[in-house]
C-alpha positions in Angstrom: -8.9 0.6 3.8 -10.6 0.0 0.5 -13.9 0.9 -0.7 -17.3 1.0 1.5 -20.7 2.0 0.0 -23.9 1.9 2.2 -26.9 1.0 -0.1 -29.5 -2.1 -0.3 -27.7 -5.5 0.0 -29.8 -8.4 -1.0 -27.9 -12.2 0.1 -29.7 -15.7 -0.7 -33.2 -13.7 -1.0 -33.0 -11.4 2.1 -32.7 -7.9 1.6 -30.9 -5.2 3.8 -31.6 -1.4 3.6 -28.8 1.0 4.6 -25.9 -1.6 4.8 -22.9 -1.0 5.3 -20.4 -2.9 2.3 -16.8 -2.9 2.5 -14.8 -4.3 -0.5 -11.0 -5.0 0.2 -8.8 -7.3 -0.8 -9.9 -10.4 -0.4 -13.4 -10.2 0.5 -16.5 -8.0 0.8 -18.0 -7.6 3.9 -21.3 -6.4 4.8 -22.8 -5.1 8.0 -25.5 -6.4 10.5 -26.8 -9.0 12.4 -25.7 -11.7 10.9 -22.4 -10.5 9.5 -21.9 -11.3 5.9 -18.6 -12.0 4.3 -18.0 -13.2 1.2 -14.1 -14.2 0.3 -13.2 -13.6 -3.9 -12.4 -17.2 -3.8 -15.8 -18.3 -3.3 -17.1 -16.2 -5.8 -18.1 -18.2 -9.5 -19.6 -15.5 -11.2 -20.0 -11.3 -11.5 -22.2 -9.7 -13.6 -23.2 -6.1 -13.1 -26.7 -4.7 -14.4 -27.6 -1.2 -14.7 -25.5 -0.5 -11.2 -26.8 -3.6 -9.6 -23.5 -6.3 -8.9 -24.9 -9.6 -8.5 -21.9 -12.2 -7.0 -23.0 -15.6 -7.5 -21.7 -17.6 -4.5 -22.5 -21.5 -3.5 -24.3 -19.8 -0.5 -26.7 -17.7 -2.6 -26.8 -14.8 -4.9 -25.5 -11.3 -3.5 -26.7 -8.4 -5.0 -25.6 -4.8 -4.4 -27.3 -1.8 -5.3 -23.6 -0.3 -6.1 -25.0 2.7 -9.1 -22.0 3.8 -10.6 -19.2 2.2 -8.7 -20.6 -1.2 -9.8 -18.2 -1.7 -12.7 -15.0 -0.9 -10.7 -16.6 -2.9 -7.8 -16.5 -6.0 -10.3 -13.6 -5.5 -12.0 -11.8 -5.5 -8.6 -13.2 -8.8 -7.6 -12.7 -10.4 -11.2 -8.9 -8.8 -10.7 -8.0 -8.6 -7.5 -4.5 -7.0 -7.4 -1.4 -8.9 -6.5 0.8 -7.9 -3.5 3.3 -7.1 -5.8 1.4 -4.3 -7.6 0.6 -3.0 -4.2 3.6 -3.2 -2.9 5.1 -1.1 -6.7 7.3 -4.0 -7.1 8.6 -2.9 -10.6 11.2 -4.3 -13.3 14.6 -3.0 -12.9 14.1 -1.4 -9.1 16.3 -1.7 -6.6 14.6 -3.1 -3.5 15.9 -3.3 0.2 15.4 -5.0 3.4 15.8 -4.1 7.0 14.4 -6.1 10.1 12.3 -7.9 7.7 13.2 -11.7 7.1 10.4 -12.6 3.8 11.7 -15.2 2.0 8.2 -15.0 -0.2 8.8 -10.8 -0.3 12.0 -11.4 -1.6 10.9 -14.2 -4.1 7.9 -11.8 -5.3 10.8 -9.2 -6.0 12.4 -11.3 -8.3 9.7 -12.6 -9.7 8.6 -9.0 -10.7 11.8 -8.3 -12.5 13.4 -6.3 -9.1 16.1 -6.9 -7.2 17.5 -7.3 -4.0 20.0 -5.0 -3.0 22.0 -4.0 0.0 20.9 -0.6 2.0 22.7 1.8 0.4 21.9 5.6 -1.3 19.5 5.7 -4.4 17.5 2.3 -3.5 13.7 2.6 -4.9 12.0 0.7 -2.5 12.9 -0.2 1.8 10.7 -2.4 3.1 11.2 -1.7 7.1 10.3 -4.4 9.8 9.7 -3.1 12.9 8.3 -4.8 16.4 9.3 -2.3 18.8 8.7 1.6 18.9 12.6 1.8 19.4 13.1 0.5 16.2 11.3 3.8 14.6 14.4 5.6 15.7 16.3 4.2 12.2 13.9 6.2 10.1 16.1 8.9 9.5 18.8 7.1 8.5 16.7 5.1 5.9 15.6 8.2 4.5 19.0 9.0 3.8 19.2 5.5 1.6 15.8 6.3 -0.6 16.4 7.7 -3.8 14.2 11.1 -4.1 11.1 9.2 -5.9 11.7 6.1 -3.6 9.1 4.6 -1.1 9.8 3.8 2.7 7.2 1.0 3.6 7.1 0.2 7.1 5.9 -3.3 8.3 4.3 -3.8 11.8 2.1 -6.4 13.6 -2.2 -6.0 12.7 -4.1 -5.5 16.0 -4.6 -3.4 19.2 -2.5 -5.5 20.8 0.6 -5.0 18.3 3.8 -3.7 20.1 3.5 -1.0 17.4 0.8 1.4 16.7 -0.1 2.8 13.6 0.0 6.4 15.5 3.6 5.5 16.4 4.6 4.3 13.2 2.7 7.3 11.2 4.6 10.4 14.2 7.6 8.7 13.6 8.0 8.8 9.7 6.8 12.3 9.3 9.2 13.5 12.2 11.8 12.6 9.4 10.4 14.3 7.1 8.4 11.6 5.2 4.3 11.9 4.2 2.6 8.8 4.4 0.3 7.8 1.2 -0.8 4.4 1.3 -1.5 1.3 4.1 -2.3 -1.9 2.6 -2.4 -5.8 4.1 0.9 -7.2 3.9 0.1 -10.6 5.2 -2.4 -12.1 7.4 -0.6 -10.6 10.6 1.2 -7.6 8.7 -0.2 -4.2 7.6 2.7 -2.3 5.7 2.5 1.7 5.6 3.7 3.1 2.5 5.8 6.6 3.0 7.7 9.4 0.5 9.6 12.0 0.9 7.1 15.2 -0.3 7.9 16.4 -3.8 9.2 19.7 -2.8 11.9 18.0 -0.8 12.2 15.8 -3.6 13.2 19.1 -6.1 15.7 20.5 -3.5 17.6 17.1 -2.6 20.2 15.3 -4.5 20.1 12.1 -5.4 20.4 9.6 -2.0 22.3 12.2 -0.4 19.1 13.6 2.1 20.9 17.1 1.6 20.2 20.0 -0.3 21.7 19.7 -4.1 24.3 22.1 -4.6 23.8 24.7 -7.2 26.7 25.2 -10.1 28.3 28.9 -9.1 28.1 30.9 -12.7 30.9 31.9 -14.6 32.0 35.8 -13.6 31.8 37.9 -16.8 35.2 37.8 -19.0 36.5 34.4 -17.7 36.6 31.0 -19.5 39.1 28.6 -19.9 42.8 29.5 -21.4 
C-alpha cells in the first residue's frame, strides 16, 4: 500500500532513470541495485521545487522528479499520520476487542477520546485478532455487533509464512457480507484489514440488529385512536 511513482531519482549525486519509488508510512523506498530506503525519521529537511522533492538526509540529498504529486508527497513525510487516524479512532466511538490483547491499542483509544467497550450491538469500531483460519468463522457474528456505519478491522500476522493469508482473511469477510476498503500496518508484525458492511445493506438494516428494519404498517383509511 501507499503511493508509488516511477520517475528519475537522484540520491547523494547518482541519478536513476525509471525508478521505482514507494512512499508509505514510515519510509520511501526506491528500487534497484543498491536498494534505497530512506526512514521519515532520518529525514531533516523537505522542500519541493517546481515538482522536484528534494529530502535532505545525513547520507545525501534525495531528489525526486515527483511533478504534481510532489506537494502531497512532502506533506505526507512532514505529517506522517498517526495510527490512530488510520485506524478512525474518533472522540466519543465505541471501540471493541476480540482475540486481540493491545495494551498500546487500547491506550491510543483513550487517548483519542474513544472508548473501550464490551462486544455488544451498535459498537463503531471491532478490532478482530485472528492467528488461525478457524478463527474467521466469528465474522458473522461480529457483523451482527457493528453498528450499520461501523468498521470490522481484522488483525493478522505480516508475511508468507503467516498462519493467515490475506486471501483467507479478505473470502472470509465478504462471505458475511462485508466489502473490504482499506489494509494498513498495524505494527511491525501486524497488517490490519479494514471492512464495512456496503451502504445498501447499511439503508435496509436496523441499527446492530444484522436484520432487515421493519417498516411501520400504515394506518387503514377511517381509523385513529378513540
Amino acid at each position: 500500500m501507499g503511493r508509488q511513482l516511477e520517475t528519475t531519482v537522484s540520491f547523494a549525486g547518482v541519478t536513476r532513470r525509471n525508478a521505482g519509488v514507494h512512499l508509505d508510512s514510515k519510509a520511501l523506498q526506491v528500487s534497484g541495485r543498491p536498494r534505497i530506503e530512506v526512514a521519515f525519521a532520518e529525514i531533516s529537511r523537505v522542500e519541493v521545487d517546481g515538482g522536484r522533492l528534494s529530502l535532505a538526509t545525513p547520507r545525501g540529498l534525495l531528489v525526486i522528479e515527483a511533478g504534481d504529486q510532489a506537494e502531497a508527497w512532502a506533506e505526507k513525510i512532514r505529517s506522517p499520520a498517526t495510527r490512530a487516524k488510520k485506524l478512525g479512532l474518533r472522540p466519543g466511538s465505541n471501540v471493541a476487542l476480540s482475540g486481540l490483547d493491545d495494551p498500546a491499542l487500547r491506550a491510543e483509544v483513550e487517548s483519542a477520546g474513544a472508548r473501550v467497550v464490551a462486544l455488544k450491538a451498535g459498537v463503531d469500531l471491532v478490532f478482530f485478532g485472528v492467528e488461525s483460519p478457524e478463527a474467521l468463522s466469528r465474522l458473522p457474528g461480529l457483523v451482527q455487533k457493528l453498528a450499520p456505519d461501523g468498521a470490522l478491522w481484522v488483525v493478522r500476522t505480516k508475511g508468507r509464512g503467516a498462519s493467515v493469508s490475506e486471501d483467507a482473511v479478505r473470502t472470509a469477510a465478504r462471505g458475511a457480507g462485508l466489502v473490504d476498503v482499506k489494509v494498513v500496518s498495524f505494527s511491525d508484525t501486524q497488517s490490519a484489514d479494514k471492512f464495512v458492511i456496503p451502504v445498501a445493506k447499511r439503508q435496509r438494516s436496523a441499527p446492530g440488529s444484522g436484520a432487515p428494519a421493519r417498516r411501520k404498517r400504515p394506518k387503514e383509511r377511517g381509523q385513529g385512536s378513540s
